[in-house]
N, C-alpha and C positions, 0 to 999 in steps of 0.2 A: 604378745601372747598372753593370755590368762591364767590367772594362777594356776588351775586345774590341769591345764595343760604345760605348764613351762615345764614339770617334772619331764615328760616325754624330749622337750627340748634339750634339757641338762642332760639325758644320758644320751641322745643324739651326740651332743657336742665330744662327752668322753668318747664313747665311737671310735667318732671319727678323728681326735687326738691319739689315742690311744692306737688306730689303723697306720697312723704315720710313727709311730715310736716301731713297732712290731717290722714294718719296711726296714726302716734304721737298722733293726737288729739282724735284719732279713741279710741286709747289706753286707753289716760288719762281719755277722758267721760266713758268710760267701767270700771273703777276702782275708778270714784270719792268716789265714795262709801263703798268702799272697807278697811276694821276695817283686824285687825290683833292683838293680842296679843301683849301686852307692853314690852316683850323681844323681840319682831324680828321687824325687819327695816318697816317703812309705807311704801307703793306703793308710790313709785317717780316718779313725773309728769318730760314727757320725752321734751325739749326743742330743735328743729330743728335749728341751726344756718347755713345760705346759706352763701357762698362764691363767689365774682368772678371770671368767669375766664379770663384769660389774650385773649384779641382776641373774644370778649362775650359772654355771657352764665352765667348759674351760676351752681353750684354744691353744695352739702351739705360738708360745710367744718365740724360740728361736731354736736352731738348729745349730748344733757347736761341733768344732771336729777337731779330732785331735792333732798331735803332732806329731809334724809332717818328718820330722827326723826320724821318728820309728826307733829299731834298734839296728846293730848291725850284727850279722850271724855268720859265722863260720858255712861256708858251706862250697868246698873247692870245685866239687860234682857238677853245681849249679853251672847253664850256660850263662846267665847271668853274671854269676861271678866277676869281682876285677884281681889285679893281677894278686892281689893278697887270699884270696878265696871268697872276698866277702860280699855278703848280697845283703840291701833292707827290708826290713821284716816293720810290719805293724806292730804296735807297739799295745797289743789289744791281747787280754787271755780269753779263749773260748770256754773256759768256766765263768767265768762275770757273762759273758756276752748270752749265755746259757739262762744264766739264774737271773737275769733281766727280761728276756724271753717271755719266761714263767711269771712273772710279775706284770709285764705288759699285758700277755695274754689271759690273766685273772683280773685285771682291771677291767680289759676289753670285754670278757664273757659280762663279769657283773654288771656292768651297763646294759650289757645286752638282755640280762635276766630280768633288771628294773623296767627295761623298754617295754618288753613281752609283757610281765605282770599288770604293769599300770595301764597298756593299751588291754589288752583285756578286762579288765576292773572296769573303764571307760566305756567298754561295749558292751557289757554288761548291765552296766548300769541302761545303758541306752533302751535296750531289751527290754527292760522293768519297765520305761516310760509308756512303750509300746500300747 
């Protein structure tokens, strides 16, 4: 890609990094809540790590999750419950999972503001050659 144009490329790539972290969280807030029976694994909060790429951009270098032990919670009500009351619970606060949200999704817009400005600039210019 040309110079000119790699900048449209580079906020492409946050995008669409940034579209996969924002899932993640999509995820995590949809399961904070989420009890499970004390023999099977908790819902493990899913962790986006970006990468660079060589020439700029970024890319999702790996996907991390957490552990699977969760915590274990009082909750005798729960049908889940074993014979002690206890059920697993993720081991995720929905205020972090919140204020990561907010973070991903002002990443995401500004890429999205650099994409809009610079493709415009570029038709613009185009316009002039006319």
């Amino acid at each position: 890609m040309s110079a000119p144009f790699a900048i449209l490329g580079i906020s492409a790539s946050g995008m669409r990094t940034h579209k996969v972290w924002l899932d993640a969280i999509a995820d995590n807030v949809a399961n904070v809540s989420t009890v499970r029976p004390t023999d099977e694994p908790a819902f493990q909060e899913r962790f986006v790590e970006a990468q660079a790429v060589e020439g700029g951009g970024v890319t999702v270098g790996a996907v991390r999750f957490g552990d699977p032990n969760g915590r274990l919670v009082h909750d005798p009500m729960n049908p889940l419950a074993d014979a002690n009351g206890m059920v697993r619970a993720p081991d995720m606060d929905l205020s972090d999972q919140m204020t990561h949200l907010i973070i991903a999704q002002r990443a995401y817009q500004a890429n999205v503001t650099t994409f809009e400005r610079v493709r415009d600039a570029y038709s613009r210019a185009l316009e002039l050659g006319k």
